[in-house]
C-alpha positions as CSV (number, residue, x, y, z in Angstrom):
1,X,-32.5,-11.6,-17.6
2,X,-32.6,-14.0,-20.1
3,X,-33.5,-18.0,-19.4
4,X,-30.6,-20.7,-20.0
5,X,-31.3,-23.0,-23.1
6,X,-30.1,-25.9,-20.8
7,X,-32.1,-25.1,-17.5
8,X,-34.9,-23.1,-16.5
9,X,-33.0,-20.9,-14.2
10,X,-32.4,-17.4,-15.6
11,X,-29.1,-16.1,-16.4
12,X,-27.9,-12.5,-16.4
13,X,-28.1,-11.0,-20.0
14,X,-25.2,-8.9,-20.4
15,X,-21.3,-9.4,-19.7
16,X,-21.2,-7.0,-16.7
17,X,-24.5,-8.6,-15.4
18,X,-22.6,-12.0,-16.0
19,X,-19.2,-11.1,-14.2
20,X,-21.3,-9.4,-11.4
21,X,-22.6,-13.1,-10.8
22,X,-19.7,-14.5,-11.3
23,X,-17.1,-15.9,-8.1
24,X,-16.3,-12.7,-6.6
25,X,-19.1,-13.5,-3.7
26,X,-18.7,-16.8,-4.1
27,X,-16.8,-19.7,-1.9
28,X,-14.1,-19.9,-5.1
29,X,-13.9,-15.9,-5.4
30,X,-13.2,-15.4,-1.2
31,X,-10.3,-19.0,-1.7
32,X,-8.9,-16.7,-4.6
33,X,-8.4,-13.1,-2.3
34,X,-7.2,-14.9,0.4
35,X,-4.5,-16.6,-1.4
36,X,-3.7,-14.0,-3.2
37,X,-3.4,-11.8,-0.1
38,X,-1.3,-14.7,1.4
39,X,1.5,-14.1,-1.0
40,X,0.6,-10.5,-0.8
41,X,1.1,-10.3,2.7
42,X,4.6,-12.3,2.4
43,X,5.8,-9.8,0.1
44,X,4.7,-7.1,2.4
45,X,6.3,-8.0,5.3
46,X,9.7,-9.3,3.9
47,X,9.5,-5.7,1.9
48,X,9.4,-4.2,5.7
49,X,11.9,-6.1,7.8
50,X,14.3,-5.3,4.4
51,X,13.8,-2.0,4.5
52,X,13.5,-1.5,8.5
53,X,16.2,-4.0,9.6
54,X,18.3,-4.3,6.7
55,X,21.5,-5.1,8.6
56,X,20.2,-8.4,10.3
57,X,19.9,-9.5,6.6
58,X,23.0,-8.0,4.6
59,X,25.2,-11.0,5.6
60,X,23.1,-13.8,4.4
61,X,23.9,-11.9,1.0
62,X,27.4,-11.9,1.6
63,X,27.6,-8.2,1.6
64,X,29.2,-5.6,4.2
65,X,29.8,-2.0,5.3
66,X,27.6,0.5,4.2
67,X,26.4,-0.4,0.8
68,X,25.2,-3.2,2.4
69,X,22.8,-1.7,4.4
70,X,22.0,0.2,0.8
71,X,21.6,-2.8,-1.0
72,X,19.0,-4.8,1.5
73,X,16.8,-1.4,1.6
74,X,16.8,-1.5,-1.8
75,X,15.5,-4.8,-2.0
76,X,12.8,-4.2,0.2
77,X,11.7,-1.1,-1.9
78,X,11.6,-3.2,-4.7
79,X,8.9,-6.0,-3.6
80,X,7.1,-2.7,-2.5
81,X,7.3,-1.5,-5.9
82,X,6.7,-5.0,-7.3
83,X,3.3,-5.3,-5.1
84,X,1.6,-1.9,-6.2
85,X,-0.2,-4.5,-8.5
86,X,-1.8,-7.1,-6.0
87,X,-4.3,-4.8,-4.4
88,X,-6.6,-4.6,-7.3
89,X,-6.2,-8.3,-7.7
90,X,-7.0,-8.9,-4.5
91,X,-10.2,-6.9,-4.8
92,X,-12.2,-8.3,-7.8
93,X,-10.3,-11.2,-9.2
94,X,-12.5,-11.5,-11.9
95,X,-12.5,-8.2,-13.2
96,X,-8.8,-7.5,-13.2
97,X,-7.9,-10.4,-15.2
98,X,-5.2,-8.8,-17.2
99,X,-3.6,-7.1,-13.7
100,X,-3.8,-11.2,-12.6
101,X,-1.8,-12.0,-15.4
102,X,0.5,-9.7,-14.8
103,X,0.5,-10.4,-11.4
104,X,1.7,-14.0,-12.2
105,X,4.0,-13.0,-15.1
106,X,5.8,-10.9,-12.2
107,X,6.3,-14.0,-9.8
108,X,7.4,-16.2,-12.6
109,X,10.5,-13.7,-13.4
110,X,11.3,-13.7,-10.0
111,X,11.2,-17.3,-9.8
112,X,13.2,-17.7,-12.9
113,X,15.6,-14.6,-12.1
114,X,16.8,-16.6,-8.9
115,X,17.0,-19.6,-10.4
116,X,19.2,-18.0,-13.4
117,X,20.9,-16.2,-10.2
118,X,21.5,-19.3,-8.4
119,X,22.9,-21.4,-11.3
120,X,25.7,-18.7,-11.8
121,X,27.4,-19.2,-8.3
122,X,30.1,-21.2,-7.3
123,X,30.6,-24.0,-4.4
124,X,32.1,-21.0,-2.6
125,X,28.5,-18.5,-1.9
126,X,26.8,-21.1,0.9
127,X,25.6,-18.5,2.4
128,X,24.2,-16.7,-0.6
129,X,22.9,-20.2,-1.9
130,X,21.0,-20.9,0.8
131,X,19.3,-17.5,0.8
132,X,18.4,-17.5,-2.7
133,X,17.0,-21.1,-1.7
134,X,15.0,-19.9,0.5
135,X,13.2,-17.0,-1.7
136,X,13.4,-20.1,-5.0
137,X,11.3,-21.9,-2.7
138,X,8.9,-18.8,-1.6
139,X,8.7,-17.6,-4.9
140,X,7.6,-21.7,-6.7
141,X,4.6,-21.4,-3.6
142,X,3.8,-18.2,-4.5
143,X,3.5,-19.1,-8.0
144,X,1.4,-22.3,-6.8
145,X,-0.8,-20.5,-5.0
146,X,-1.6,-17.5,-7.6
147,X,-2.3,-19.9,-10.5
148,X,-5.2,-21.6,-8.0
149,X,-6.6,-18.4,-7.6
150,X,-6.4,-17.3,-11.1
151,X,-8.7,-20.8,-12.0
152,X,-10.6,-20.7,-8.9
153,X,-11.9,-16.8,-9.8
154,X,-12.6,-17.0,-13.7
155,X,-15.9,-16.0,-13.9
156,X,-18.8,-18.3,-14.1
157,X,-20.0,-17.1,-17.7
158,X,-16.4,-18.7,-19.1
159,X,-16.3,-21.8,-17.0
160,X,-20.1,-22.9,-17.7
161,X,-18.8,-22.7,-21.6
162,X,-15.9,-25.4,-21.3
């Protein structure tokens, strides 16, 4: 331990001693799992009724008969895939810093992609429009929510320096 030139309290010396004290036991580090879980837990169970009920969901993607069925599963194995990142995230924000990034780099291209998606459809895809809608406007909260965790859980050492 070494003392703080600006206060009297002593500070941890090294970087791991510093990230060790850092949010992760912290009010800000438990706001940051939790929301971060939140989003987690929304891809999760969309992932799950795609892949388990994929029929109840083929027509609000205008699509029928058997690839249908083919193409919601497929979705639903794909936030599966897409989530095999959160769960270290989720369990020390502050150390996996770089899987956070990459966490939020992956929600912005799906935010982007269905936006890009969207903007290619014509008057005639309601339907589809509203869906996409609907995952534009899940995927912008998601995005909300994983930026306030990635502030809320940089470590102490970093913020005390700004």
């Amino acid at each position: 331990m070494r003392k703080n030139k600006r206060n009297t309290e002593e500070q941890p010396a090294t970087y791991k001693q510093r990230m060790k004290a850092g949010v992760e036991s912290g009010m800000r580090g438990i706001i940051a799992r939790i929301l971060v879980f939140v989003v987690f837990a929304w891809n999760i169970i969309c992932a799950v009724q795609f892949i388990s009920t994929p029929d109840a969901y083929a027509a609000s993607y205008q699509l029928t008969g058997v690839g249908a069925q083919a193409a919601v599963e497929g979705m639903g194995i794909v936030f599966l895939m897409w989530n095999v990142t959160y769960p270290l995230v989720i369990l020390k924000p502050s150390k996996y810093r770089a899987m956070f990034i990459v966490v939020i780099i992956q929600q912005i291209i799906g935010l982007f992609g269905e936006v890009f998606v969207l903007s290619g459809l014509g008057s005639n895809a309601g339907v589809l429009m509203g869906s996409l809608l609907r995952f534009i406007r899940f995927d912008a909260a998601g995005l909300v929510l994983l930026i306030i965790a990635y502030a809320l859980s940089a470590p102490r050492a970093l913020a005390r320096r700004r």
